[in-house]
C-alpha positions in Angstrom: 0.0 0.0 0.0 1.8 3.1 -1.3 0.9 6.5 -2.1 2.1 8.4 -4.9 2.2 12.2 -5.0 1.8 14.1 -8.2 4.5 17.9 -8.5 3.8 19.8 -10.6 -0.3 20.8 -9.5 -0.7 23.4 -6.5 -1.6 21.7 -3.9 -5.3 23.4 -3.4 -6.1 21.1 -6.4 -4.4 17.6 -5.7 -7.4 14.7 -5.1 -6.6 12.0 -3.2 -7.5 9.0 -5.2 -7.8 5.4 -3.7 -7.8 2.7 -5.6 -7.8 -1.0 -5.3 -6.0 -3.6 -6.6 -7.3 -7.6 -7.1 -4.6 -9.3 -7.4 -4.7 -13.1 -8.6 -5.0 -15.9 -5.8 -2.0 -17.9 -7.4 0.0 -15.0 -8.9 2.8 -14.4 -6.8 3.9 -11.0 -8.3 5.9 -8.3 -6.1 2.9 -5.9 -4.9 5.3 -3.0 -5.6 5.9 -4.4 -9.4 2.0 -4.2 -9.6 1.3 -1.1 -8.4 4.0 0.5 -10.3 2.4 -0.8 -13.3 -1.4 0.1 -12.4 0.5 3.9 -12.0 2.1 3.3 -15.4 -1.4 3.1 -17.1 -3.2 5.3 -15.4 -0.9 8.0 -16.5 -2.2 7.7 -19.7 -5.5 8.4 -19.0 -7.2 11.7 -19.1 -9.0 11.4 -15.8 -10.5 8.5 -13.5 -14.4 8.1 -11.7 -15.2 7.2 -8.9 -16.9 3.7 -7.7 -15.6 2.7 -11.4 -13.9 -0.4 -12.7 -10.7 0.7 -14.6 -10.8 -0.9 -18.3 -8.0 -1.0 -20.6 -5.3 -2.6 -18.4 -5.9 -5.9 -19.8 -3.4 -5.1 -22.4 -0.8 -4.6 -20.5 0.6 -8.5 -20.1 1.6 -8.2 -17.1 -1.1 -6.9 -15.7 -3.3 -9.3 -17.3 -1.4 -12.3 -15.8 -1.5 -11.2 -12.0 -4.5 -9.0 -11.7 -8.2 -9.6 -12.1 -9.7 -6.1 -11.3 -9.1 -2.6 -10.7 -11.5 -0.5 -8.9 -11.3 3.3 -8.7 -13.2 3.2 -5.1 -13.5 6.9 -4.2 -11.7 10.1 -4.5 -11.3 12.8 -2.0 -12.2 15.5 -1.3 -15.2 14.0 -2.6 -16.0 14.2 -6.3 -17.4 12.2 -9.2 -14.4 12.1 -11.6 -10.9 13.8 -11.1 -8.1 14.6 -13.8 -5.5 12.3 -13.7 -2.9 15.0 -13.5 -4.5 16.3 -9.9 -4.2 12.7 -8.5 -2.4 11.0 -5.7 -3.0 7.8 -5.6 -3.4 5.5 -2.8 -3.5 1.9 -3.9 -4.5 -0.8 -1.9 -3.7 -4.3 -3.2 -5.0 -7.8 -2.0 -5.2 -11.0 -2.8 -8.1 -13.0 -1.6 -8.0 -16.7 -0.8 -8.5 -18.8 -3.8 -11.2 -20.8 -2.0 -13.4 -19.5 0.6 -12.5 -20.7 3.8 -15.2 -21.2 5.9 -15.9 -22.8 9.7 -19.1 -23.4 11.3 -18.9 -23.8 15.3 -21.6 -24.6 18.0 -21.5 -23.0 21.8 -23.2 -26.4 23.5 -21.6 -27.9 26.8 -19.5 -30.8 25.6 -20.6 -31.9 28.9 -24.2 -31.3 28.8 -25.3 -34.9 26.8 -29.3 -33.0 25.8 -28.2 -30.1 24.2 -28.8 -30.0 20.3 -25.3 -29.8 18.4 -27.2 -25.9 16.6 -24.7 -24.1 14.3 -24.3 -20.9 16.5 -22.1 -19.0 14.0 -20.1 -19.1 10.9 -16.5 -17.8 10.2 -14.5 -16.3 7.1 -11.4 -15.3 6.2 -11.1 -12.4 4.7 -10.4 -10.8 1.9 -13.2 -13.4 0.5 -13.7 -14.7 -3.3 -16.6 -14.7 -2.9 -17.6 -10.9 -1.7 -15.3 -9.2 -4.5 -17.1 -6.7 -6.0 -20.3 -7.1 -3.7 -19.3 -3.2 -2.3 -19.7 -2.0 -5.3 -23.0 -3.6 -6.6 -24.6 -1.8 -3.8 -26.4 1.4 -4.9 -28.2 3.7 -2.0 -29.5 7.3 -2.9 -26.8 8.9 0.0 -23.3 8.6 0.9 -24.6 6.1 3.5 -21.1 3.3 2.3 -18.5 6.2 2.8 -20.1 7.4 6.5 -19.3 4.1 7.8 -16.0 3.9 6.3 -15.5 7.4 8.2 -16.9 6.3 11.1 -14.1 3.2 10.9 -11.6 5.8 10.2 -12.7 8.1 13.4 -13.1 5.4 16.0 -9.5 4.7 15.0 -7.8 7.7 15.2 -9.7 8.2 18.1 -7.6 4.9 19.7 -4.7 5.4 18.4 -4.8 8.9 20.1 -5.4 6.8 23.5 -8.7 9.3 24.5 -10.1 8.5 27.3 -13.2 6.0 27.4 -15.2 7.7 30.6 -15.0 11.3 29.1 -15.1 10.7 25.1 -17.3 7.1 24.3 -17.9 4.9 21.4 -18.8 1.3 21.4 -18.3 -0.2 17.7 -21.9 -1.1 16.9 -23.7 -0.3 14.2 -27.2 -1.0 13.4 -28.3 -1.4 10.2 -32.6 -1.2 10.1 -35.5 -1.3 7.7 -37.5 -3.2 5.7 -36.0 -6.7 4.3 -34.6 -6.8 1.0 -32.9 -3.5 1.5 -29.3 -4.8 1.6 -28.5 -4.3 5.0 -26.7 -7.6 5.2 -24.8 -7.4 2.1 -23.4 -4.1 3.3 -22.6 -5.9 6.8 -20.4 -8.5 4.4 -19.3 -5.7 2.0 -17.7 -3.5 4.9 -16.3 -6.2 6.3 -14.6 -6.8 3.0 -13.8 -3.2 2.6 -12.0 -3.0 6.3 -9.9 -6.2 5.0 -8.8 -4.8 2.5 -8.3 -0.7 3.3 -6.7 -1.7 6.7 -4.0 -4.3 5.4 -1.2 -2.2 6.7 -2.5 -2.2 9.9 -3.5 -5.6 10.4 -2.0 -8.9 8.8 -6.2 -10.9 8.0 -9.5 -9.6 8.5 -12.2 -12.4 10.1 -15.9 -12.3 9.5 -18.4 -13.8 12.1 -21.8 -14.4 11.5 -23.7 -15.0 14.3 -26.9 -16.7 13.7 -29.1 -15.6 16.2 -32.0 -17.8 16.5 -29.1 -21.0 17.9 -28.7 -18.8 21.2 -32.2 -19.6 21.8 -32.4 -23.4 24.1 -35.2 -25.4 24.8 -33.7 -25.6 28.5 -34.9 -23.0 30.8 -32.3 -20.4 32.1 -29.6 -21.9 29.2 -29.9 -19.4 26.4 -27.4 -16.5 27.9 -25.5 -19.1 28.8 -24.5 -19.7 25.1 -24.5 -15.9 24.5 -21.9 -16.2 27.1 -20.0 -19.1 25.2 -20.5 -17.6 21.6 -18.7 -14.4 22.9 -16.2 -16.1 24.3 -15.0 -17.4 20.9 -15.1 -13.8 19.6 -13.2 -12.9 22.4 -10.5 -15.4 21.4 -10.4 -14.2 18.3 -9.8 -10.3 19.2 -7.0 -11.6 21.4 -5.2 -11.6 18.0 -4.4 -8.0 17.9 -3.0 -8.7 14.4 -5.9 -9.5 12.6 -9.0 -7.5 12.4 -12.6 -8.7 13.3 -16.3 -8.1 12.2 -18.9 -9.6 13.8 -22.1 -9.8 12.4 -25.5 -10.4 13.6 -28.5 -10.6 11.8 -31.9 -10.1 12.8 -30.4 -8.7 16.0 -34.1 -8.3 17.5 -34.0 -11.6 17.8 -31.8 -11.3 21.0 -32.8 -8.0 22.2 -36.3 -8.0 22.1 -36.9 -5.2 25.0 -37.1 -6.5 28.6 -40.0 -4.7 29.5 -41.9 -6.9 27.3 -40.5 -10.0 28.7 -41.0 -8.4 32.6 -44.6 -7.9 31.5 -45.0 -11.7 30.7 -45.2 -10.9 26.8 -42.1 -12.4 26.5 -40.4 -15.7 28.4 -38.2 -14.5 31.3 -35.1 -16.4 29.7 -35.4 -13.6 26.6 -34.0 -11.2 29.5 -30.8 -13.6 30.4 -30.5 -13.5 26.7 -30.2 -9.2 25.9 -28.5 -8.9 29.5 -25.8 -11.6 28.1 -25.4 -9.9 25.1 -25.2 -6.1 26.7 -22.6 -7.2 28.8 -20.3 -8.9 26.1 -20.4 -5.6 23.9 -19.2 -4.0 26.5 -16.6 -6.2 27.1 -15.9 -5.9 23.3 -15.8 -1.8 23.3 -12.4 -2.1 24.5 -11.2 -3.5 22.0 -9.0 -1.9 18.8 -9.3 -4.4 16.3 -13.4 -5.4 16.2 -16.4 -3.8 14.7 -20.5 -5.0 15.6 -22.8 -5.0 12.6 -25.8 -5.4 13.5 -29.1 -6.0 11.1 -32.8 -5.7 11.9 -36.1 -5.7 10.2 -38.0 -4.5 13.4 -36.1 -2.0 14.9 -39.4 -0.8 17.1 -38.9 -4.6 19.2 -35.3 -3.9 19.7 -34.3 -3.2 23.9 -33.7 0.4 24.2 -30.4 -0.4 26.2 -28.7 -2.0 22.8 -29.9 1.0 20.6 -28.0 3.7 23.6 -25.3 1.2 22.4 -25.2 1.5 18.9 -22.7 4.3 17.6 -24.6 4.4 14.6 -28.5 3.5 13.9 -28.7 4.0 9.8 -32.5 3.7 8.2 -31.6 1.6 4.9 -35.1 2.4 2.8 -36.4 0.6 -0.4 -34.6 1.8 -3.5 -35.7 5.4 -4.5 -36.4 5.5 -8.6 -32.7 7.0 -9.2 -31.0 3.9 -7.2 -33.1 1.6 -9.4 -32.0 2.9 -12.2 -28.1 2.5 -10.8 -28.9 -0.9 -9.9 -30.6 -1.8 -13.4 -27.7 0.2 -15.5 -25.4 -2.0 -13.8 -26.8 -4.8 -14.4 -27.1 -3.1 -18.1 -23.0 -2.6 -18.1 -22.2 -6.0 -17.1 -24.7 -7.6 -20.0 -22.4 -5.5 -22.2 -19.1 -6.6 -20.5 -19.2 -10.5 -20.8 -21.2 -9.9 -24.5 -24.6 -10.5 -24.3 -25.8 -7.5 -25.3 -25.0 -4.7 -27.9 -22.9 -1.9 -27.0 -24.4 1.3 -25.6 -24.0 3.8 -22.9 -26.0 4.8 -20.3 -26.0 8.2 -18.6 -26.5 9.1 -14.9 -30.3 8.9 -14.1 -30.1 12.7 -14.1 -28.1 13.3 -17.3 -30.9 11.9 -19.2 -32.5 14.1 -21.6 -36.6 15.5 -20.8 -38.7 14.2 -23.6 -36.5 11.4 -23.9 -38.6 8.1 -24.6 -37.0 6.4 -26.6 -33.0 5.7 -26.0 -31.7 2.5 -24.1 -31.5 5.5 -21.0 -35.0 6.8 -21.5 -36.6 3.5 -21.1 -34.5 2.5 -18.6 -35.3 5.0 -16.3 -39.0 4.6 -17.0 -38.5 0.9 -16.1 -36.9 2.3 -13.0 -39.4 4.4 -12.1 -41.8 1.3 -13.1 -39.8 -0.8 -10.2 -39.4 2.0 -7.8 -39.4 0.5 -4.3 -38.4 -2.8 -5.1 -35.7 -4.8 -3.4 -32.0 -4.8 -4.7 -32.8 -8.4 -4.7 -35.2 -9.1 -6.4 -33.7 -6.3 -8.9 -30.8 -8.2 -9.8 -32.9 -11.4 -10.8 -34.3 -9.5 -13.5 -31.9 -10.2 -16.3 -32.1 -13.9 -15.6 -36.0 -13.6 -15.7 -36.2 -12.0 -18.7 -33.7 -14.0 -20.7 -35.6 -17.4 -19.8 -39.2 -16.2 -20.3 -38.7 -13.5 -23.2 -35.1 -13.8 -25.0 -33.7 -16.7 -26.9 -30.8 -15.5 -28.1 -27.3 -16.9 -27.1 -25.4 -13.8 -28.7 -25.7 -9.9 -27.8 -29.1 -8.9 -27.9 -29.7 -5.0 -28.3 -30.1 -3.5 -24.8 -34.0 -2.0 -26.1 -35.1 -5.6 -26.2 -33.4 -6.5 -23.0 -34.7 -3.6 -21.3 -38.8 -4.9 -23.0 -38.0 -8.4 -22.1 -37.0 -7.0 -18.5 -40.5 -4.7 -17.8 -42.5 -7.9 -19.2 -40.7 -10.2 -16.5 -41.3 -7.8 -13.7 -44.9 -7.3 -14.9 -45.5 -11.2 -14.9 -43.9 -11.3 -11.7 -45.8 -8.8 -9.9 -49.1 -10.6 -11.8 -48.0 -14.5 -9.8 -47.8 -12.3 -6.6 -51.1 -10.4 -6.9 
C-alpha cells in the first residue's frame, strides 16, 4: 500500500484518489511491481471516476497475468471524476484466498449430553472470493457506504490517540434497520470486506463472524445466555489476535434483544432477558477493544431493547430503493450484459443526465422501467436479467439492450401478476 504524490499541480487542487488492486489468488507477483504498473497506465489516462472499474489494463501482459480487477473506489475530497494529472494515488492491493474458507462452530456444553449440536455462527477469512465486488453492486441514494467507512476511520484515530473511554465514548456497533430486501446484510459482508482490504497495513487478515441468532435460543430454561456467554467467548478469542482484524455480524439482531419490558410484562419468556443482559454485557466487554467492529441488522427496529440502541454508535435507516438507485442498480446490471457480450454496446448516462422528452433511448426506457420498479428490493432487482432472458429472449449472442430492457419490464410485470 503506497501513495504516490503528483509535483507539478498546486496543492489546493491535488485529489486524493484510492484505488484497489485484485490481485490473482495464485500469482505471486511483487505488490510494488504491480502497483508501479497500475500507476504506469493510469498516467495515460485523461482522468478517473469514482466507484468505477478501470478498463483498458488488460493489455498490459503483465497486468493481465497477476491481476483480475481494478477498482477506482473513491476520491477525496469528494467528487465524481478527477483529472489524472491532480491525482495521488493510494492503492490498496490484496489477494483474496483462492477458495473460501469457511468454519461453522456450535456453543453447547460438551458436557451437557441434551443439548442440540445448533450451528451458533459461521467464520471467514477475509479478503473473500466470494464478496469481490459485492461493495460496489450496492447502490443507496446517500453517501450512507462512505459514512461508515469514516466512522471506521474516526473510531481509530480516536484509539490510536489513546482518548479517554469515561469522558469521550464509542462502542463499535452499528445497526443497520429497515425493511427486508434493503441490503442491510450485504453491506454488513461488503464493509467487512472493505476494512480487509483498506486496513492491510494495519492488520495482517480480516475475520468475518456471522452469528446466527435464532441458535442462542435453548429449549432448556435459564440456558440461552448461557450460550451468548460461550458464543462471545470465541469472539473474544479471536480479538485476542491484535494482528488481525474482526467483524462480527449479527442478523436479525431483535432476535436477542427483544426489549425487557416486554418480557418483565409476561409478553415475553423471562429467559429472553438472560439472553439481551448476556449480550449487553459482552459488547461492553468488546468496546475495549482496537481491532473489532458489531454490525448489527434488523427488520424490526421498534422490538429492539432500548439499552442496545443507547449502544449503537450508529443507527442507519436503509429504505427501499428510491427511482434513481433503481435505475443504478438496473444500469449496472445493463453494463455487465455488455461486459461479458450479451448485449449490444451502448451507454448509459446518470439517471439525471438523461434528456426531458426522452422516450425512446436505451437510458430513456430505462429509467421509466426504473421508475416502473421503484421500491423494489435490490434483490429481487438483480434477478431480472435472468427472468427476462428465460421467459422473453432466446438469443445466445448480444441482444440489443432496447429488447433487453422490454423483455426485462414484461418479466417484472408477470412477476408482480404470480404475486397479486
Amino acid at each position: 500500500m503506497h501513495t504516490y504524490p503528483g509535483s507539478l499541480v498546486p496543492m489546493h487542487a491535488r485529489r486524493l484518489v484510492h484505488v484497489e488492486i485484485q490481485q490473482h489468488s495464485y500469482s505471486s507477483a511483487d505488490v510494488s511491481e504491480i502497483e508501479a504498473a497500475v500507476k504506469a497506465h493510469l498516467s495515460q489516462c485523461d482522468k478517473v471516476e469514482s466507484e468505477s472499474y478501470l478498463s483498458g489494463w488488460q493489455d498490459t501482459a503483465f497486468l493481465a497475468e497477476h491481476v483480475d480487477r481494478i477498482y477506482v473506489a473513491d476520491i477525496y475530497p469528494p467528487e465524481k471524476a478527477t483529472l489524472v494529472v491532480h491525482a495521488d494515488w493510494q492503492f490498496y492491493t490484496f489477494q483474496p484466498f483462492a477458495v473460501d474458507n469457511v468454519d461453522e462452530f456450535g456453543v453447547n456444553d460438551p458436557n451437557e449430553a441434551h443439548q442440540d449440536n445448533a450451528v451458533a455462527a459461521t467464520l471467514s477469512e477475509l479478503p473473500s472470493q466470494s464478496l469481490s465486488g459485492l461493495w460496489s453492486s450496492l447502490m443507496y441514494d446517500d453517501d450512507v457506504k462512505w459514512r461508515l467507512l469514516r466512522y471506521i476511520h474516526s473510531t481509530m484515530l480516536f484509539s490510536d490517540a489513546d482518548v479517554d473511554f469515561n469522558l469521550i465514548a464509542w462502542n463499535r456497533v452499528v445497526l443497520l434497520h429497515g425493511p427486508p430486501g434493503t441490503g442491510k446484510t450485504s453491506l454488513c459482508r461488503a464493509l467487512a470486506q472493505k476494512l480487509a482490504i483498506r486496513l492491510q497495513g494495519r492488520y495482517t487478515h480480516g475475520k468475518l463472524v456471522e452469528i446466527n441468532s435464532h441458535s442462542l435460543f435453548s429449549k432448556w430454561f435459564s440456558e440461552s445466555g448461557k450460550l451468548v456467554h460461550r458464543l462471545f467467548d470465541m469472539v473474544q478469542q479471536l480479538v485476542e489476535d491484535e494482528t488481525g482484524f474482526v467483524v462480527v455480524l449479527i442478523d436479525e439482531i431483535e432476535s436477542l434483544s427483544k426489549a425487557r419490558s416486554s418480557a418483565a410484562a409476561g409478553v415475553e419468556p423471562s429467559d429472553s432477558i438472560r439472553v439481551v443482559n448476556a449480550l449487553l454485557t459482552e459488547l461492553d466487554k468488546l468496546k475495549q477493544k482496537r481491532n473489532v467492529l458489531v454490525m448489527t441488522t434488523s427488520n424490526l427496529s421498534d422490538s429492539i431493547d432500548p439499552a442496545f440502541l443507547d449502544r449503537a454508535d450508529i443507527r442507519q435507516y436503509i429504505p427501499p430503493p428510491s427511482a434513481a438507485a433503481v435505475y443504478m442498480i438496473l444500469r449496472s446490471c445493463m453494463v455487465e450484459l455488455i461486459r461479458v457480450g450479451l448485449a449490444q454496446e451502448t451507454s448509459f448516462p446518470s439517471f439525471n443526465a438523461i434528456r426531458e422528452g426522452d422516450s425512446t433511448s436505451p437510458a430513456a426506457m430505462l429509467r421509466d422501467l426504473a421508475i416502473h420498479c421503484q421500491g423494489s428490493s435490490g434483490r429481487s432487482l438483480r434477478r431480472l436479467p435472468v427472468m427476462a432472458h428465460a421467459q422473453h429472449l432466446h438469443s445466445a449472442g448480444a441482444v440489443a439492450c432496447e429488447e433487453w430492457i422490454r423483455a426485462m419490464r414484461c418479466a417484472w410485470d408477470s412477476t408482480r401478476t404470480v404475486l397479486s
